[in-house]
N, C-alpha and C positions, 0 to 999 in steps of 0.2 A: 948300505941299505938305502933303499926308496927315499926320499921326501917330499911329504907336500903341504905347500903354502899356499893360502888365501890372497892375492894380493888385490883387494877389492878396494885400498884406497887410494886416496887422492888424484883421482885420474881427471885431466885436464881434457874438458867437452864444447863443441863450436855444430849449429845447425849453419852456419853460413860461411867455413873454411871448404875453399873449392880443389883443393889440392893437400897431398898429404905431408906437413911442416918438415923441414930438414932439422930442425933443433922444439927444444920445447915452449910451446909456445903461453905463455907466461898471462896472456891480455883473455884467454877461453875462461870460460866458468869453471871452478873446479869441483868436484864432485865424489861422490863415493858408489860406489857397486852396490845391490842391481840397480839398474835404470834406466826409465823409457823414457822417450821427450814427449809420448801421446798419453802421458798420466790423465790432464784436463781437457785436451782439444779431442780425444780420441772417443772422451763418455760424453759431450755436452751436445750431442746430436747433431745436423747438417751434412752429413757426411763429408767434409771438409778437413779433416785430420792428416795434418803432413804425411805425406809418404815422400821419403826422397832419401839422403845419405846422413847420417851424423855422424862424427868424427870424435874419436876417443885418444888419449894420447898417454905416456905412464913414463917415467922415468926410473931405471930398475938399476940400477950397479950392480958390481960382478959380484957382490957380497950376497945378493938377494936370488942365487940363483945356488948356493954351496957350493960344496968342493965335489961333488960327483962328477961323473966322465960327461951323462949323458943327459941331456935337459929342455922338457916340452912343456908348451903353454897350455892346458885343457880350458877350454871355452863349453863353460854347461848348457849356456841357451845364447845367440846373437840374432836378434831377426830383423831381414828374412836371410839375408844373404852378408855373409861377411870377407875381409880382406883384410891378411896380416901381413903388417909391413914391422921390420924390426931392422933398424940401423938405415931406412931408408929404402933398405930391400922388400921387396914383396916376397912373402916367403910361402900363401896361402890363398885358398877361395877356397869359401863354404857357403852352399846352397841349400838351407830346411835350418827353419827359426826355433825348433824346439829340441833340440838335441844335441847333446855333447861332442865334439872334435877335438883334436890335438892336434898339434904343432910342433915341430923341431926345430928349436932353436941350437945354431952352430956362431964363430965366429962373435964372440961375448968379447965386449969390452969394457974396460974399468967405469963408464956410464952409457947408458945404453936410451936408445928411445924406442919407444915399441908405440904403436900407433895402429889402432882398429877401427875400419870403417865399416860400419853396419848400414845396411840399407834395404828399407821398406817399400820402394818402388815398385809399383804395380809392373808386372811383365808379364810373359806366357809359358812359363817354363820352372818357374817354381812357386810351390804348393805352400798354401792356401792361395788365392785370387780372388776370389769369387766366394763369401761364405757371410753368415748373420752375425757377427763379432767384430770385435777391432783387432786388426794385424798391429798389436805393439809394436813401434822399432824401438830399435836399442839394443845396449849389455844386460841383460834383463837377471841373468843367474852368477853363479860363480867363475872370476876368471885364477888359475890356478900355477903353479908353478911346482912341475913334477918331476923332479932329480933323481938319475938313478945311475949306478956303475954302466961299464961297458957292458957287462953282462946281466942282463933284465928281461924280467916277462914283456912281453909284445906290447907297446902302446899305440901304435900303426892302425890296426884294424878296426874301423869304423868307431871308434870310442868304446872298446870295449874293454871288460875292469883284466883280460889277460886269464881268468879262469872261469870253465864251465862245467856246470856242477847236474847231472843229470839222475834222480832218484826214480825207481822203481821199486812199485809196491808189490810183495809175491807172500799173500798172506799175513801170518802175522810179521814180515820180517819186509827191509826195505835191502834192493843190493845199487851203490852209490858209487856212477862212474864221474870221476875228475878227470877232466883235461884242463892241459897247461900249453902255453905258447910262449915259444923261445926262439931265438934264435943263434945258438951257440955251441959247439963241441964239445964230447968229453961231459956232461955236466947233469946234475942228476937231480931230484927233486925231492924234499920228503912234504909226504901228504899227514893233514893230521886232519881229522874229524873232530870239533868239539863240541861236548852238552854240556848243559850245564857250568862251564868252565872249566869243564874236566874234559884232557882228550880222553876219548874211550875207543880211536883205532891210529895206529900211523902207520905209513910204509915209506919207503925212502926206492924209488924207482928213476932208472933215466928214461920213461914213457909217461902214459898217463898212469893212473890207479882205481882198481874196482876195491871198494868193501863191502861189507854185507853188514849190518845192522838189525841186529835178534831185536824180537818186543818194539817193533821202532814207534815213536812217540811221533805221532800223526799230527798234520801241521791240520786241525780242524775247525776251518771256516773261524766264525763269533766266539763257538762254543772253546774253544781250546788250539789258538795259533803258534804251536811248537816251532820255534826256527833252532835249528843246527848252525854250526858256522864248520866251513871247511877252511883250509889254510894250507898254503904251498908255499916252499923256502926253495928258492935256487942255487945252489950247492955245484961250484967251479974248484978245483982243484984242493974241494978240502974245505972250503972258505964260503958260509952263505952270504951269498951278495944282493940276493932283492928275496920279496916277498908280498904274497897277494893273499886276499882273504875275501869270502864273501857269507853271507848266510842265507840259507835255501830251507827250505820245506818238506817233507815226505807226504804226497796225496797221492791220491786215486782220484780220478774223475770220470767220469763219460758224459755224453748228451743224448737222450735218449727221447726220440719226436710222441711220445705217449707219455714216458714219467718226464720231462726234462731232465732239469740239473741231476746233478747225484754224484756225491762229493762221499768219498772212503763208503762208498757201498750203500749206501743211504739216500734218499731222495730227500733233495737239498732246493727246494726251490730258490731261484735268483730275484728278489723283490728289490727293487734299488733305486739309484737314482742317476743324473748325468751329471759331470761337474768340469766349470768351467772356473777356469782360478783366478781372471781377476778379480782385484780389489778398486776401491774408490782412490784417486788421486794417483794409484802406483801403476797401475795395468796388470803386469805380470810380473813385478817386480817385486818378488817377493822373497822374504825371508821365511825362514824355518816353523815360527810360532803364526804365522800365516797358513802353512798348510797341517799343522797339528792341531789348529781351531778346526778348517774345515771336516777334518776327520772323525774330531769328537762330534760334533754337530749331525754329521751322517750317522753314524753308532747312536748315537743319543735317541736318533731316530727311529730305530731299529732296522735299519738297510741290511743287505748282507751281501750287497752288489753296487759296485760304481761302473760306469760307462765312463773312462776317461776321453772326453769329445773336446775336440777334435783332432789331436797332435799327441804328442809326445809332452810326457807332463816333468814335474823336479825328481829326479833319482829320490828324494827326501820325498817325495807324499806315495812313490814307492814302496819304501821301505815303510812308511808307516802303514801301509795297508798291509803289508806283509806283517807288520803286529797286529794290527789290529782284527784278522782273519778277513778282508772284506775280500772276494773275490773279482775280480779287475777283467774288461776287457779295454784294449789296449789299443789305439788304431795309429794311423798317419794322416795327413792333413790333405786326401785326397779326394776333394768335395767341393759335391755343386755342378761343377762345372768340369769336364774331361776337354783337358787342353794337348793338341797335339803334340807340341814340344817338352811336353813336362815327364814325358816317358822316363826319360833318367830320372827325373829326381825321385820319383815313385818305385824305382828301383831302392837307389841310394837313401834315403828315409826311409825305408822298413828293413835294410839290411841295416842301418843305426838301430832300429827300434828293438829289433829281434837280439843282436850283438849285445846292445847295450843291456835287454834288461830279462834276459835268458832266467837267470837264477832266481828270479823273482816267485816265487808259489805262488802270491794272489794271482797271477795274470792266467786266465787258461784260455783267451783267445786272442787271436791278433785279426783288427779289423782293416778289410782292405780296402773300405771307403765308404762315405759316408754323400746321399741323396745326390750321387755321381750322374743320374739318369734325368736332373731337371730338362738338358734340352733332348731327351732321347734314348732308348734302350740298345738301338739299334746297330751303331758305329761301330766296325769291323774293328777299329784300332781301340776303341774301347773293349770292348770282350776280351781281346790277345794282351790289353794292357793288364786287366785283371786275371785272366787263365794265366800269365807268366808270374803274377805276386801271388797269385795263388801257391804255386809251384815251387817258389820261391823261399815264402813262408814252410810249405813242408820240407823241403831242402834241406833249410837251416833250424828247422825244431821240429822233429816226429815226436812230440810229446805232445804238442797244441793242436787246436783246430784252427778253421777258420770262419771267418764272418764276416755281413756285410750291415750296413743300414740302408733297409733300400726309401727311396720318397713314394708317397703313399700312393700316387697315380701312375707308377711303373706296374703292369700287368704281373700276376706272380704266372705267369707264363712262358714270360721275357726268358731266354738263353742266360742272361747276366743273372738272373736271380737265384740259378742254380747251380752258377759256379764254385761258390766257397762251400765249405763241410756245411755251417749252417748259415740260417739267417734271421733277420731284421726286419721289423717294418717300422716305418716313421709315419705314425697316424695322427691325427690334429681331429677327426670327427668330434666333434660338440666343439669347436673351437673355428680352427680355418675351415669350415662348411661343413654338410651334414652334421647330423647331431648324435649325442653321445652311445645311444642306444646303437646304433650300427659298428662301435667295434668290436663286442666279441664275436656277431654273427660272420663280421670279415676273414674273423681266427678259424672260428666252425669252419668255414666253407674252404679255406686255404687247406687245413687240418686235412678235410675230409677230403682233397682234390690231391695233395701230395703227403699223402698217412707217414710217409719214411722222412720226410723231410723235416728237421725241429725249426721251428716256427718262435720267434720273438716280438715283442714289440720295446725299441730300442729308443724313441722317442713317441710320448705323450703329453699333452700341458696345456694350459693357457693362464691369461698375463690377469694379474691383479696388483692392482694399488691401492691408496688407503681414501677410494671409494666404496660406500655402501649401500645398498637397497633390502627392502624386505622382497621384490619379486625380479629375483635377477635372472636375466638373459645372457644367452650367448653375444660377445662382443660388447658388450659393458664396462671388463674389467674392473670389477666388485670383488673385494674380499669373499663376497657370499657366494658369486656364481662359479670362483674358482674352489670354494670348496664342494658346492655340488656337483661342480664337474667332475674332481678328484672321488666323490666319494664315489659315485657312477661307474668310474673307471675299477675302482678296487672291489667295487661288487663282482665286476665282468672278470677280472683276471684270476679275484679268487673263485672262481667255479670252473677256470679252464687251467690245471696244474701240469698239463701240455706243452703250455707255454714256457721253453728253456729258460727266458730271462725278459726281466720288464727293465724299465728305465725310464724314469721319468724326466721328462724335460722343466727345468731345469732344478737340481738342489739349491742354485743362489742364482738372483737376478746378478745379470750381466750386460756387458758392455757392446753396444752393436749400434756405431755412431750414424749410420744411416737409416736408424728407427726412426720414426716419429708417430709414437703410440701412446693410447694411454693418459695424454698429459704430461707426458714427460720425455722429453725428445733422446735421443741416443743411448738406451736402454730396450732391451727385453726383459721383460717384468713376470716370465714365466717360474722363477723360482719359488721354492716353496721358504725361502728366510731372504729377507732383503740383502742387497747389495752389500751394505756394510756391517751383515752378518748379523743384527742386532736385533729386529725382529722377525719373530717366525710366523709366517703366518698360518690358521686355519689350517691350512691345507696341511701345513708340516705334523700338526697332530691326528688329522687322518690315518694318514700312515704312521705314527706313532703306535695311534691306538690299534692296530690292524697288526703291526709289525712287530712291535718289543715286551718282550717276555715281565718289562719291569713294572708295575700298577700304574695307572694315568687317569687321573680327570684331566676336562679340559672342556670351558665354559668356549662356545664360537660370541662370535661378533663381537667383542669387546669394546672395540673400537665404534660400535653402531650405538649410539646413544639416544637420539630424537629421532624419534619414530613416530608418524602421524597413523598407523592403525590400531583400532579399539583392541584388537587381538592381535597377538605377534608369536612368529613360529619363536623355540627356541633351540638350538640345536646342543648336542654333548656330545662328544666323544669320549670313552673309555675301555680299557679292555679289561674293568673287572664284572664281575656278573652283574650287577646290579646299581642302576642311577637312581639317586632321588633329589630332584628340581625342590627349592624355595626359592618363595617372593616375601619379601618383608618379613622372613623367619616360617612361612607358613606353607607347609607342603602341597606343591601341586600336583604331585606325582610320585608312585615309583615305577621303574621300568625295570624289566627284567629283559638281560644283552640277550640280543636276536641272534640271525645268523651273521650281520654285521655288527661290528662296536659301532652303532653310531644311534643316537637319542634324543625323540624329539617330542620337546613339548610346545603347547597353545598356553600362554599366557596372558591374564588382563592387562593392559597399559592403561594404567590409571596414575598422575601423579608422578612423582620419580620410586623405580620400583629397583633394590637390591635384590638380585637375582645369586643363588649360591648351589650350585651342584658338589651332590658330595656321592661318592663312592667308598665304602669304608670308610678306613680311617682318614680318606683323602677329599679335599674340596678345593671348587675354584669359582673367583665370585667376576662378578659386573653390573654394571646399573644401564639400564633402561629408563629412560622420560618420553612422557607422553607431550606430541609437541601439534599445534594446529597446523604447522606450513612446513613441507621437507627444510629442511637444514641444504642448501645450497653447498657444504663443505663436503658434504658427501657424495654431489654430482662432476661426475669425471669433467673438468678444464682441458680442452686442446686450441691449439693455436687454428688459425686459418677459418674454415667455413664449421662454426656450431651451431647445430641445431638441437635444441630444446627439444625438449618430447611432445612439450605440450603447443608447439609450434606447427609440429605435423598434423595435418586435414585426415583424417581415420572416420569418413561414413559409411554409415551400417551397410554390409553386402558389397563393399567395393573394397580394392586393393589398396595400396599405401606403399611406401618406401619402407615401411615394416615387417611385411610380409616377404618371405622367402622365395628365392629364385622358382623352387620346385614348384610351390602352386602358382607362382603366376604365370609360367609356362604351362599349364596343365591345360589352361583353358587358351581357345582360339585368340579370344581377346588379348588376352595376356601375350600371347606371341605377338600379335600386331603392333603392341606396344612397345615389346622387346625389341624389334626391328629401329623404333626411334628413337629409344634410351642408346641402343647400339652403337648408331652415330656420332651420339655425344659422348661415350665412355672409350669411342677410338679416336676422335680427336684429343682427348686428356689423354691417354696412352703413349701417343705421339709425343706430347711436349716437356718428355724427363729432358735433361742436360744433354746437352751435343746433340737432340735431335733423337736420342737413344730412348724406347719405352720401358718405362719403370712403373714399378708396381712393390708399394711397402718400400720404396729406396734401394731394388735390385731393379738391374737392368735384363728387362726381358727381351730384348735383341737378340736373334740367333736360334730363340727357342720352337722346334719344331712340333707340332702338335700330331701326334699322328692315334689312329684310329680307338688303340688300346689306353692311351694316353687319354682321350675325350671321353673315353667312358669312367674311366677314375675321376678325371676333373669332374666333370659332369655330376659323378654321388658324392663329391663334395660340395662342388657350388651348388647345387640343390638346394644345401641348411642352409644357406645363408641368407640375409636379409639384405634387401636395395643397399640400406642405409649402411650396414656393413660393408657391404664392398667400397663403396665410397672413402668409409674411413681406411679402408685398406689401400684407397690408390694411394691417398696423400694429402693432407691438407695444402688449401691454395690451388689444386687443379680445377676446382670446383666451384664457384661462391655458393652462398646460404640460397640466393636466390634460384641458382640455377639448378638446386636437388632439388628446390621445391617445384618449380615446373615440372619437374622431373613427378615429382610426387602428383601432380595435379594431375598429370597423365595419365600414370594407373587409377587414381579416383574415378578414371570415368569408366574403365571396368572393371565389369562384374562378376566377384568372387562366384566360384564353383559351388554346388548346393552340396552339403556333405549331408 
């Protein structure tokens, strides 16, 4: 029978061996499994973070491989691109960093060297290139050693586990077809179904096998995540010789563009989040109690949907979604940017994704790409790239759909947008431009333009850090302005139940080394629980209180201490019926829950004031002080050109670098102005690296603007304000000085009369 071994230690690592060693090479660093070498340089901002080869090297004797016939190396994740060499020989290339591969190893000797070169090198032909994250290199997951007789289920095929388990619901009963792959004569199979740890069907066939399943116990979502496990024995002359097992689900699903989701007959709305899995110091290197935090953490929350963005994630936070009920879509790393040469690998990574992770119940869509249309909707080789994974996709799973995330300025008109079964949109209004109120009417009017078509919003968010204000603005990044954002957004999505599935960007700040936002360089800070998982912010009990069936108070701003107004908002969230606010033990209020959980009171600030909101039996406290002068610890720090607020020229009837794109184009003057700001914001354009124009640390080189495009930009750059864009270019393109000029300019015209 089968074996498999972990062999994740002591593996011998060099960033500056230029060839692949003929013996072991004793003077490298030695190290243990998973492991990136962009733990530090990849989150510490500059966009500066090695891409190039690292070299991995392992000493295995023939004792470490057993006494079986036949023996493969499984590689769970390598990125981006790897090469196995074993005894010197090169025996492999793998292309796509988040997915599992095999290896056959032949020709074992009494010690052996096996040597992996993993390499993160920017190219054009394999996926990601181009995206807001750090591409870890390295051995980042499990490297494995998988022994089996001559006679064995398939290990060959795209990393797949060799059985495929496909349930069908027909009332109250489920009928469950298994397939097996082999390649051998004569040789037969017995199937056993098990619950509970009881088998409750077997059949012993040399095909596959259907059974049928009376009363079947529904794999349902939060409320009740039932898994089966099926299991196949390969049976040679009498003698079982391998054996494969998986555990799968019995659902019902559909997507319907009026009810949405609707899971076992029931309308199941998808409220969730996105999640990106690294951590601080590791990347993606992660172990097991890494992604069983992230899990609980989502649940805790009350999610009942994950967007796994942007790749192929650990078989292990799989399967923990498959306990946990959360329902999953699932994509490949084929974003941003549509590169001609990368056609295969967009092949070959979604027939890994599909192969690998078929039996899965939480997954019920496979995404085939994510804001692919930055430079254009329009590429003929684009369309035919996505119409054949479309195709693809149904091929190899008539049980799924499919789906896209489209970026928010691709027309829902666009050919590409109506490719897949459903779709996506990745909206940022109240954030990257326009402002919050325009996204459900975007939904309305999409809804009401293609009524058949179901409609998502697959990314929303924006960035906060452990800055605060009492009057927050868009592009601040305040704990306060990203919960007003959020709460905005959860008004709009709960009044449109149309909406197949939401997804918030992001459930954890993440790593994205060519950021510099915020005050904090090499980070996006749109999570709703920090980086290292440890605080949640605000915003995460939003959706708490909106989302989970369990009681919650939750006092906001906690971290906002000195406050210079006589009056201060105070905000609560809850989902029990009823808030009642004290200060100093003395009731300012009771509220009774609206149509939203969310509660707000006006408080004195007088002195230092304990503030305690209680719900039932439940309370949550914080203190407030009344202070003469902001508190400077609470005003966002960036490197490069800052401007003070109180630094900006703001006279009465004139414009400012505060004021929004939209109005100051509104009026003649405001265009005349725009004409000389123009000037100056296409020479800083020009001067990203190599000559290349960047914007936020992406290079916009290449990017085609066309008609349908400008009017999406356009109702986003609208929201925005002068002073926003600027921080958007980039610190350093700009000095203090030269916004201000900038800003003296519009001073001399004159706002529009409203």
């Amino acid at each position: 029978m089968r074996t498999v071994t972990k062999i994740n230690g002591n593996w011998a690592f060099s960033l500056e061996a230029k060839a692949v060693p003929a013996s072991y090479p004793s003077d490298w660093k030695v190290l243990d499994l998973p492991y990136t070498w962009n733990g530090e340089d990849g989150q510490d901002g500059g966009n500066d973070y090695y891409r190039g080869k690292g070299y991995f090297a392992k000493e295995l004797s023939s004792a470490d491989f057993g006494t079986n016939d036949v023996h493969y190396l499984q590689f769970d994740g390598v990125n981006s691109s790897a090469e196995i060499y074993f005894n010197g020989k090169k025996l492999a290339e793998h292309h796509g960093g988040y997915s599992t591969f095999r290896v056959k190893v032949e020709d074992i000797k009494e010690n052996n060297l096996l040597v992996v070169v993993a390499d993160n090198t920017a190219n054009d032909r394999v996926y990601p290139q181009t995206a807001d994250f750090t591409f870890y290199g390295g051995i980042y997951r499990d490297v494995k050693i998988v022994s089996v007789g001559k006679n064995h289920f398939d290990l060959d095929y795209y990393g797949a586990p060799g059985i495929k388990v496909t349930p069908e619901i027909k009332g109250a009963d489920a009928e469950i077809e298994i397939e097996t792959y082999f390649d051998c004569k004569d040789a037969k199979v017995k199937y056993e179904i098990i619950a509970d740890g009881e088998v409750i069907a077997e059949k012993t066939d040399d095909d596959d096998a259907e059974f049928e399943i009376k009363n079947v116990h529904l794999w349902d979502g939060l409320k009740d995540p039932y898994l089966y496990t099926a299991k196949a024995t390969l049976i040679v002359d009498g003698e079982e010789v391998d054996e494969v097992s998986t555990r799968f689900g019995c659902r019902s699903f559909k997507i319907d563009p009026e009810k949405g989701f609707i899971l076992n007959g029931r309308e199941y709305p998808l409220r969730g989040v996105s999640r990106h899995q690294d951590n601080p110091g590791i990347g993606n290197a992660l172990l097991y109690e890494h992604h069983k935090r992230d899990v609980d953490l989502i649940v805790e929350m009350g999610a009942n949907t994950i967007r796994l963005a942007h790749y192929q994630h650990s078989q292990d936070f799989y399967d923990l979604c498959d306990e946990a009920g959360l329902v999953i879509w699932a994509e490949i790393p084929y974003i941003s940017r549509h590169m001609a040469n990368g056609y295969d690998n967009t092949i070959s990574q979604m027939k890994e994704l599909v192969s690998q992770n078929y039996n899965h119940p939480s997954i019920v869509v496979w995404g085939l790409s994510n804001e692919i249309t930055i430079a254009g909707a329009d590429d003929p080789h684009l369309i035919k790239n996505h119409k054949d994974l479309n195709e693809l996709c149904h091929k190899m799973d008539k049980t799924r759909l499919t789906t896209i995330a489209a970026v928010s300025m691709c027309t829902m008109d666009s050919e590409y947008i109506h490719i897949s079964d459903v779709v996506s949109y990745n909206h940022y209004f109240g954030w990257y431009g326009g402002s919050t109120e325009m996204n459900g009417p975007w939904f309305d009017d999409f809804h009401k333009k293609y009524p058949k078509t179901p409609i998502g919003l697959s990314e929303y968010g924006c960035e906060a850090l452990d800055w605060h204000t009492s009057n927050p603005v868009q592009g601040d990044y305040t704990e306060e302005y990203q919960a007003y954002y959020h709460e905005e957004l959860i008004k709009q999505i709960a009044d449109r139940p149309y909406m197949w599935a939401t997804h918030v960007w992001n459930m954890f700040d993440f790593a994205a080394d060519a950021r510099a936002e915020g005050g904090e360089n090499g980070m996006n800070h749109k999570g709703l629980i920090t980086f290292d998982r440890q605080y949640k912010k605000d915003s995460f009990y939003a959706y708490q209180a909106w989302l989970s069936d369990k009681p919650m108070v939750h006092l906001c701003s906690k971290r906002y201490i000195d406050r210079v107004e006589d009056k201060t908002k105070v905000t609560v969230y809850s989902n029990c019926d009823e808030v009642e606010l004290f200060a100093n033990g003395v009731s300012v209020g009771k509220q009774k829950k609206g149509k939203y959980p969310f509660f707000y009171f006006e408080v004195e600030n007088k002195g230092e004031t304990t503030l305690v909101a209680k719900a039932g039996d439940l309370e949550d406290s914080g203190t407030i002080r009344k202070v003469d002068e902001p508190n400077e610890a609470y005003v966002m720090k960036e490197e490069g050109s800052v401007i003070n607020w109180f630094e900006i020229n703001t006279p009465d009837g004139r414009y400012s670098i505060n004021d929004t794109i939209g109005d100051i184009l509104s009026t003649t003057g405001g265009k005349i102005a725009a004409v000389k700001i123009g000037l100056k914001v296409k020479k800083a354009l020009s001067s990203g690296k190599d000559g290349k124009a960047e914007v936020a640390g992406f290079d916009t080189s290449g990017i085609k603007i066309n008609k349908s495009m400008l009017k999406g930009l356009y109702a986003m750059a609208s929201g925005f304000t002068v002073k926003r864009v600027f921080s958007m270019i980039g610190g350093g393109k700009f000095t203090k000085e030269q916004i201000l000029e900038i800003n003296a300019i519009l001073n001399k015209v004159k706002k529009k009369n409203k």
